[in-house]
C-alpha positions in Angstrom: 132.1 126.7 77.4 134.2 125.8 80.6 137.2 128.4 79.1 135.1 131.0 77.5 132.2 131.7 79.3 132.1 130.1 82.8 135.8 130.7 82.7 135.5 134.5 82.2 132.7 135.0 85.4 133.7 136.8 88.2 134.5 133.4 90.7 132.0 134.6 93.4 129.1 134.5 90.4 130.3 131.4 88.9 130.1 129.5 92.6 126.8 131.0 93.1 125.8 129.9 89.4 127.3 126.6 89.9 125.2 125.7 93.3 121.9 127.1 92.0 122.4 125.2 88.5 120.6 122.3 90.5 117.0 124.2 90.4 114.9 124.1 87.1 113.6 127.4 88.1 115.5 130.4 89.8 113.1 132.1 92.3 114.8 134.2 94.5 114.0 132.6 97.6 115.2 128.7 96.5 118.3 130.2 95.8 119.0 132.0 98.7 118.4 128.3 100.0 120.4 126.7 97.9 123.3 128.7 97.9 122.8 129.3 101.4 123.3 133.3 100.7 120.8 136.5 100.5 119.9 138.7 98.2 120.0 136.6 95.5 117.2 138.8 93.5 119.9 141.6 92.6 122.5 139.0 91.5 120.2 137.1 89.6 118.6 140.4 87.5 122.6 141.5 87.1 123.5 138.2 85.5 120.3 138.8 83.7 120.6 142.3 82.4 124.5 142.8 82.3 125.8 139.2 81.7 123.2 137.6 80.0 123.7 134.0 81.4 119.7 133.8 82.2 117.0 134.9 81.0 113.6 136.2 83.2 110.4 134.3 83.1 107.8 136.8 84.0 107.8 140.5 82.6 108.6 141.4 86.6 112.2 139.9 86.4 111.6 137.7 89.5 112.1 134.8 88.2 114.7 133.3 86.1 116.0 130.2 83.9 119.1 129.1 83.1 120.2 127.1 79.8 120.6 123.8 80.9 123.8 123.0 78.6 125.2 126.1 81.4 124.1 124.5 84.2 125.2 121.0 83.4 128.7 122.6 83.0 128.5 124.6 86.4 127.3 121.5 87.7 129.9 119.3 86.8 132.7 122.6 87.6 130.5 122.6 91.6 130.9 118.4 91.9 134.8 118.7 90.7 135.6 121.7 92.8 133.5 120.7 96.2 131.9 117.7 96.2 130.4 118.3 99.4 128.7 121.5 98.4 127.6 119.5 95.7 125.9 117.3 97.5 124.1 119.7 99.6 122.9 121.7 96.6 120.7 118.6 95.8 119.2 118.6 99.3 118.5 121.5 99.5 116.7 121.4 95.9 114.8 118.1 96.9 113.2 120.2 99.9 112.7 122.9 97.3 110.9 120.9 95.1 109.0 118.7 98.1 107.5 122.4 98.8 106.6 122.6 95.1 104.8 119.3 95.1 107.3 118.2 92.4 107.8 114.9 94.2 109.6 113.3 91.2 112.3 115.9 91.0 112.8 116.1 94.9 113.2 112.4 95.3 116.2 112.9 92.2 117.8 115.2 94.2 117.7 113.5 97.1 119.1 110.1 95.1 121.6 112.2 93.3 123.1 113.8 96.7 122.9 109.8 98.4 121.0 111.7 101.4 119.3 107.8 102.3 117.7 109.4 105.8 116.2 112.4 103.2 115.4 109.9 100.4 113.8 107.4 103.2 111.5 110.2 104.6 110.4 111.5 101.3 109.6 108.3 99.7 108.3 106.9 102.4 106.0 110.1 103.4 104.3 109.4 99.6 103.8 105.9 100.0 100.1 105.6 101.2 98.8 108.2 98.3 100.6 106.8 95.8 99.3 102.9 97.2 95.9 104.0 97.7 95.6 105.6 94.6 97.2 102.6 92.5 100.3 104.0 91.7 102.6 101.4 93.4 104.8 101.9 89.8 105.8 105.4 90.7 107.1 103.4 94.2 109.3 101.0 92.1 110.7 103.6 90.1 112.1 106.5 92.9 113.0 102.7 94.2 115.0 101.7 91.2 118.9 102.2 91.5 119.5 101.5 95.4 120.8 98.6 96.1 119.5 96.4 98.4 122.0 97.3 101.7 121.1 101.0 101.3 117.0 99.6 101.2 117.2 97.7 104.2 119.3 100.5 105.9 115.9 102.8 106.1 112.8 101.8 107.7 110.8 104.0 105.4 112.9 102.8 102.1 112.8 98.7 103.4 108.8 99.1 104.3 108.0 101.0 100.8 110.1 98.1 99.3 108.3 95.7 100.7 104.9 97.1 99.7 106.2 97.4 95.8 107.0 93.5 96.4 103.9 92.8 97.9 102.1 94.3 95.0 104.0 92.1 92.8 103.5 88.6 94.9 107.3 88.5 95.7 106.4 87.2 99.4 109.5 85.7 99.9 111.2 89.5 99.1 108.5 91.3 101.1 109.4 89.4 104.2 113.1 89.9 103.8 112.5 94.0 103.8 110.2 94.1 106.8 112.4 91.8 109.0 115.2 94.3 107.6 112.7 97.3 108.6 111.9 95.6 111.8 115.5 95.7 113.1 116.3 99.2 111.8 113.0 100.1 113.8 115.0 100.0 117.1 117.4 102.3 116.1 115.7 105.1 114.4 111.8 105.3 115.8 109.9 101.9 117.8 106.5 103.1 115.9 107.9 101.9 112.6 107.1 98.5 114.3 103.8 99.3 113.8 103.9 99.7 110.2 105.6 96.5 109.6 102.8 94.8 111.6 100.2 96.7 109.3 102.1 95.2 106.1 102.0 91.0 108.0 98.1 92.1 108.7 97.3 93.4 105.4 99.0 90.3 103.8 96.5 88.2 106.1 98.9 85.4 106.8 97.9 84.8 110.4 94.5 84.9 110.2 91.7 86.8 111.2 92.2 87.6 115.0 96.2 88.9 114.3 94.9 91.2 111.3 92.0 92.4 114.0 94.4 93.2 117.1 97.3 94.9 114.6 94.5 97.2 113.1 93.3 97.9 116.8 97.0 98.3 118.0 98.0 100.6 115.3 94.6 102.7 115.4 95.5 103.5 119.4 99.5 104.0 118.7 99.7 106.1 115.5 98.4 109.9 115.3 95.0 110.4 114.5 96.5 112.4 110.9 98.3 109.2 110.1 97.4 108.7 106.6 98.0 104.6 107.1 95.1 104.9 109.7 92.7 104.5 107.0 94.2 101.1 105.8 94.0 99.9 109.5 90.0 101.0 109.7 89.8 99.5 106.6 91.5 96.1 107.3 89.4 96.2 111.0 86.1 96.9 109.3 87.1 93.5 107.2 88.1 91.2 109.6 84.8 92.2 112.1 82.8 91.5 108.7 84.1 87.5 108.4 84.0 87.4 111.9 80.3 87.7 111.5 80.2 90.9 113.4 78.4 93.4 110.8 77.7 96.3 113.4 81.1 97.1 114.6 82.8 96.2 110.8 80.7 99.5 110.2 81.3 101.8 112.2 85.3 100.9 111.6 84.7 101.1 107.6 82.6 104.6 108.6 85.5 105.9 110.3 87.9 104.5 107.4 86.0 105.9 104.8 86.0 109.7 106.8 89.4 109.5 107.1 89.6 108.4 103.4 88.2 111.2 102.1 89.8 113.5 104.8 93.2 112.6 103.0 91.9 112.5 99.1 92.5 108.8 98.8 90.0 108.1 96.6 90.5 104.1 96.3 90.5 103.3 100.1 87.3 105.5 100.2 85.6 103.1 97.5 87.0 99.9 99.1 85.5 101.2 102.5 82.2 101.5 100.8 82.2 98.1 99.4 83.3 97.1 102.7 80.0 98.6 103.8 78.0 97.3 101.8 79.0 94.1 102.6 77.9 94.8 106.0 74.8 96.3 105.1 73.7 92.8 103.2 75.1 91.2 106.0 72.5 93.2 108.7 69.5 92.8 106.0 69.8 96.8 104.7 69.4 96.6 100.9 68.6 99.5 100.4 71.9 101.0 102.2 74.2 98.6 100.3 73.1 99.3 96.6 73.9 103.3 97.8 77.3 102.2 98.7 77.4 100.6 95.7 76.6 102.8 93.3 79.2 105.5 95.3 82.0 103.0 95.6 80.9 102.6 91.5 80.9 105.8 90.4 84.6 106.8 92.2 85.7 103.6 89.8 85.1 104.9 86.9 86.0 108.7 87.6 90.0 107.3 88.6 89.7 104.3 86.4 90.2 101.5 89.3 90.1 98.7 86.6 93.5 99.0 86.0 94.3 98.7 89.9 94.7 95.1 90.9 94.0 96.1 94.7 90.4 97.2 93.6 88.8 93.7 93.3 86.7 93.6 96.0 85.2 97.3 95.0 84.6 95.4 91.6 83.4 91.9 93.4 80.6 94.2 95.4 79.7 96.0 92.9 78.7 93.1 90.9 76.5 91.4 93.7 74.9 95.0 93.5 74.0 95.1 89.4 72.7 91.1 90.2 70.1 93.0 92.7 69.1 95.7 89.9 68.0 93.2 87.5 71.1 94.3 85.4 72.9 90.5 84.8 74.7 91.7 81.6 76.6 94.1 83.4 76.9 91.8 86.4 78.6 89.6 84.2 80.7 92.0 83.1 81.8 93.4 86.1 82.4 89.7 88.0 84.7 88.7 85.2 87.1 92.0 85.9 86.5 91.1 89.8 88.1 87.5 89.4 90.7 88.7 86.9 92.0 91.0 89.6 91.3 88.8 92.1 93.8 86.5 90.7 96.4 89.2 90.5 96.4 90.2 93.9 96.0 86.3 96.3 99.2 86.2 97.4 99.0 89.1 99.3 95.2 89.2 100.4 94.3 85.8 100.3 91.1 86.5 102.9 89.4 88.2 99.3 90.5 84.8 98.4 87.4 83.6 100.3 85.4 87.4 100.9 85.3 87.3 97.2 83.9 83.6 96.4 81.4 84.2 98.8 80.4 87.5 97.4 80.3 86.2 94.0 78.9 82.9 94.5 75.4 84.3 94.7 76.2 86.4 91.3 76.8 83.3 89.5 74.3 81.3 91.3 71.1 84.2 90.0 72.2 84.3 86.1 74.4 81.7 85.8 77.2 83.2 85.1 79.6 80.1 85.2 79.1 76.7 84.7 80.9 75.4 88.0 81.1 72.7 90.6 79.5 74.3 93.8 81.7 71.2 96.1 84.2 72.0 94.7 84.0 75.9 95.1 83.0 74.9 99.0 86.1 73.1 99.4 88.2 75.8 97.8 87.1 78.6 100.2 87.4 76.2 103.1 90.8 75.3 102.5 91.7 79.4 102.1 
């Protein structure tokens, strides 16, 4: 293959073959981007029609393919030859790709060329979809294979670390990467610091009033587009609620559920519903809960948030609202998947800890549900 056939191109085809050999597809335009050349249409019907070393995917000739035993041979020939232009082949395809929405291939690249300011802004850019949407897994694997300098070199690649461990209950790890992410702050952008103080307020380990003035802080700092802004409405909305403050908990949890939907993140929009219908119980409006309820309900099922462990107070609401329909079986049902997540997730939200007893003790108290010691449920929730 080397001797025969990449030996016997032309060497201005074979070193535009070898830097495009990084694309899955061959459109015109990526190439010209990759190769950092124009015209790459005409060369690419030539080696088409005349050479034969790709083959058209459309009837047009626009777009081509190469066989990838070719391209991992030009490959290797490009890495061997110029390591450098090697390298920035696989940038340039990760921006290719980010374009394409093909985030999985463009964070590859980006690994594969060891661009960690590229691969820190991509991953990092994802992070809130892919965490509001229960996906923290996809996190931990563009995150496998860097070592842990090169993750607390990068704000964004320390702070998506640290939400990964979070998820997991490492608290010990978490902390590590945001003190890491907290220093690199002051070298490459102050309003990282900000997002480390939204990860300590979401974790809740300085109570009520520091989770309450982080929220407020980031709200007023970060750009109104700031997909994280929804986690801070959200995380507002809760700590007005236990501060006994119903009224202004909803209009934050209104405002985090707008923005929710605004930015398709389908599980922060449910857990600002439950969040208001917390409220609404807690102002006397049935009625207005049970709605959010049922809407917080029905987006659970349709993106099957059973499976997410940060959905148990969406599940611990929504079984308060089937005890208030008459409907105990499914109450039961439906408290028994909130406490099972609730255990998953009290290391790093131990304020559901108590939000959630207190939301389920009336569930168990109207069918009983559980046979259980109400002091000592009391003295658990106080001691949280």
């Amino acid at each position: 293959l080397r001797d025969q056939i990449v030996g016997a191109i032309p060497v201005a085809d074979a070193d535009f073959l070898s830097r495009i050999s990084v694309l899955s597809t061959l459109d015109p335009g990526d190439c010209d981007e990759v190769a950092s050349v124009t015209g790459s249409l005409a060369r690419l019907r030539h080696l088409a029609s005349d050479e034969h070393l790709l083959w058209a995917e459309d009837e047009s000739a626009e777009r081509f393919r190469m066989n990838p035993v070719l391209a991992d041979a030009l490959s290797v020939r490009l890495r061997e030859q110029n390591p450098a232009a090697w390298r920035a082949a696989h940038v340039a395809a990760s921006r290719v790709d980010e374009r394409g929405g093909d985030y999985d291939a463009a964070v590859h690249h980006a690994k594969i060329a060891g661009d960690d300011s590229r691969l820190a802004e991509l991953i990092w850019s994802r992070a809130p979809y892919l965490l509001a949407s229960g996906q923290y897994t996809v996190l931990q694997r563009w995150l496998d294979g860097i070592d842990e300098d090169r993750l607390r070199g990068r704000c964004g690649l320390a702070l998506s670390s640290a939400w990964v461990a979070s998820h997991g209950g490492a608290m010990p790890r978490v902390n590590r990467l945001a003190l890491a992410a907290e220093g690199r702050a002051a070298v490459e952008d102050p309003a990282f610091t900000l997002d480390v103080d939204l990860l300590d307020a979401t974790i809740g380990s300085q109570g009520l009033g520091h989770m309450e003035a982080v929220a407020r802080s980031f709200i007023e700092g970060k750009p109104h587009g700031d997909p994280w802004q929804t986690l801070a409405y959200f995380l507002l909305g809760v700590a007005l609620l236990l501060r006994d403050e119903p009224k202004e908990a909803i209009a934050a949890l209104g405002e985090g559920r707008r923005l929710s939907i605004a930015h398709e993140l389908p599980v922060r929009v449910a857990h600002c519903l439950a969040g208001l219908a917390d409220a609404a119980v807690a102002t006397g409006d049935g009625h207005k809960a049970l709605a959010c309820i049922r809407e917080a309900r029905e987006l659970a099922v349709r993106h099957r948030m059973d499976t997410i462990a940060t959905a148990a107070p969406i599940f611990t609401t929504s079984a308060w609202g089937y005890v208030q329909e008459g409907r105990f079986a499914d109450a039961r049902r439906e408290a028994s998947r909130a406490l099972r997540l609730t255990a998953l997730i009290r290391t790093m939200v131990p304020w559901h800890a108590v939000q959630g007893r207190l939301v389920l003790a009336p569930v168990n108290l109207a069918d009983g549900l559980y046979e259980f010691d109400r002091g000592r449920i009391l003295e658990d929730v106080s001691q949280r």
